[in-house]
C-alpha positions as CSV (number, residue, x, y, z in Angstrom):
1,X,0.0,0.0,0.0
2,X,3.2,2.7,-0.3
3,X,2.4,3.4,-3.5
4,X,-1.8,3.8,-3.0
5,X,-2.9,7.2,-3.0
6,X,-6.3,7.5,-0.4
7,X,-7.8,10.0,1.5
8,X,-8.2,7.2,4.1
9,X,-6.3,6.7,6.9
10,X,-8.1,3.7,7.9
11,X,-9.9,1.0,6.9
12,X,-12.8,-1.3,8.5
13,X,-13.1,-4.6,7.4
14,X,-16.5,-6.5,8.6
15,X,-17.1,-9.8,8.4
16,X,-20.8,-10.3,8.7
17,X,-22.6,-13.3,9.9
18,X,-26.6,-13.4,10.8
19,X,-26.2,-12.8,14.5
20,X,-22.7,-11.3,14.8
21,X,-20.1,-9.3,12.8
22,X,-16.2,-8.8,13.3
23,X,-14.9,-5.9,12.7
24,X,-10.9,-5.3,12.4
25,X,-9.5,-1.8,12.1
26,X,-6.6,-1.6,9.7
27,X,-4.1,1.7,9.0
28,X,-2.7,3.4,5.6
29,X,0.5,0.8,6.2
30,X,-1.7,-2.7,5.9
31,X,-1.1,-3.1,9.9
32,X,-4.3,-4.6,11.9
33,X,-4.7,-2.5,14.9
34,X,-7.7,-3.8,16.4
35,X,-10.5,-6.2,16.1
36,X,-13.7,-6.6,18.3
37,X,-16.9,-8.8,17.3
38,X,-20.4,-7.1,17.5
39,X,-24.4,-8.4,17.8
40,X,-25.5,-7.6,14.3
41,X,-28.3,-6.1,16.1
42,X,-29.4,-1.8,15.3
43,X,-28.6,-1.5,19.0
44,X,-25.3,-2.6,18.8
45,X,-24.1,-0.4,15.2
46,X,-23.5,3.0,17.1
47,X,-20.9,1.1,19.4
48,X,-18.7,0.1,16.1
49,X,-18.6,4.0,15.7
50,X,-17.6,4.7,19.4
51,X,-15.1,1.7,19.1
52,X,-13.5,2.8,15.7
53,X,-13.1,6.5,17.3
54,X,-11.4,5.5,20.5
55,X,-9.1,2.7,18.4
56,X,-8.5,5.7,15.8
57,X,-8.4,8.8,17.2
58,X,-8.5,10.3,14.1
59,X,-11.0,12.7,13.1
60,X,-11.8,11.9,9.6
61,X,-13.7,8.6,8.6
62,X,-12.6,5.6,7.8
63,X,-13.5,3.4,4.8
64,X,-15.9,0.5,6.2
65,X,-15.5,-3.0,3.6
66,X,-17.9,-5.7,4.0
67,X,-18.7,-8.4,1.6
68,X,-22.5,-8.3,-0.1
69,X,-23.9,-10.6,2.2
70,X,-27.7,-10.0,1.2
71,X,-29.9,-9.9,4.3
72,X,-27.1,-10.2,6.8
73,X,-25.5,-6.9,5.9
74,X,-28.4,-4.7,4.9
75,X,-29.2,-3.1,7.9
76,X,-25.3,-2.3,8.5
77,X,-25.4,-1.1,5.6
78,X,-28.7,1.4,6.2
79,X,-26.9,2.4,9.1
80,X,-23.7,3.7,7.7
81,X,-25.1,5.2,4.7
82,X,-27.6,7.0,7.1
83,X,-24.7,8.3,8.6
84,X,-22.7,9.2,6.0
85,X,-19.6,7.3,6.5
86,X,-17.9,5.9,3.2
87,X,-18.6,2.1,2.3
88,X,-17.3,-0.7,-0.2
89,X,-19.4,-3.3,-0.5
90,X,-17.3,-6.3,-3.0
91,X,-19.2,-9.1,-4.4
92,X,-18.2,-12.4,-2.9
93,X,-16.9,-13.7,-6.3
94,X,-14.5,-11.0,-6.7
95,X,-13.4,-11.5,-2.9
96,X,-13.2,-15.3,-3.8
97,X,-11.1,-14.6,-7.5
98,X,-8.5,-12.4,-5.7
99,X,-7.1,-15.5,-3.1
100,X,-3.9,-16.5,-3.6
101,X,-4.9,-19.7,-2.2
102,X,-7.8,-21.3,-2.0
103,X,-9.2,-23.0,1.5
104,X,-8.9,-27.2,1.7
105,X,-6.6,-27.8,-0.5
106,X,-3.4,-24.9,-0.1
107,X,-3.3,-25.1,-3.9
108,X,-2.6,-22.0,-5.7
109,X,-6.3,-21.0,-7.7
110,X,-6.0,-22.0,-11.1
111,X,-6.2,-19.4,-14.0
C-alpha cells in the first residue's frame, strides 16, 4: 500500500454473519490494529462508531469494507449510509477470484 494514493487513513473490514459481525480496524500501512466482534443487532451499530473513534483517534472517517452478504449486511449497511460514512461493499466472487490460495486444498487458484 506505499504506492496507493487514499484520502483514508483507515480501513474497517467486517465480516458479517446473521447474528454477529467482526470488525478489524486496519491503517494506511496494511497493519491490523484492532478487532472486536459485534451483535448484528441496530442497538449494537453506534458502538462500532464509538469503538472505531477511541481505536482511531483520528477525526476523519474511515473506509468501512464488507462483503455483499444480502440480508445479513443490509441493515449495516442502512446504518452507515444514514450516517454518511464511506462504504465498499465487494461481491463475494470478486473476494473469492483475488485469493492467492484457495481454502482445503493450499493449492494455488488456477487461471
Amino acid at each position: 500500500m506505499e504506492n496507493a494514493i487514499t484520502p483514508y487513513r483507515f480501513f474497517v473490514g467486517i465480516d458479517l454473519s446473521k447474528t454477529y459481525f467482526d470488525a478489524s480496524i486496519v491503517g494506511i500501512d496494511g497493519k491490523k490494529l484492532a478487532h472486536k466482534r459485534l451483535d448484528n443487532t441496530p442497538q449494537a451499530f453506534p458502538a462500532l462508531f464509538d469503538w472505531v473513534a477511541s481505536t482511531t483517534r483520528c477525526d476523519t472517517a474511515p473506509l468501512f469494507c464488507m462483503e455483499h452478504t444480502g440480508a445479513y449486511g443490509r441493515r449495516l449497511c442502512h446504518f452507515l449510509q444514514d450516517h454518511h460514512q464511506p462504504l465498499w461493499i465487494e461481491s463475494p466472487l470478486q473476494i473469492k477470484r483475488s485469493l492467492g490460495i484457495l481454502r482445503g486444498n493450499g493449492a494455488a487458484r488456477p487461471e
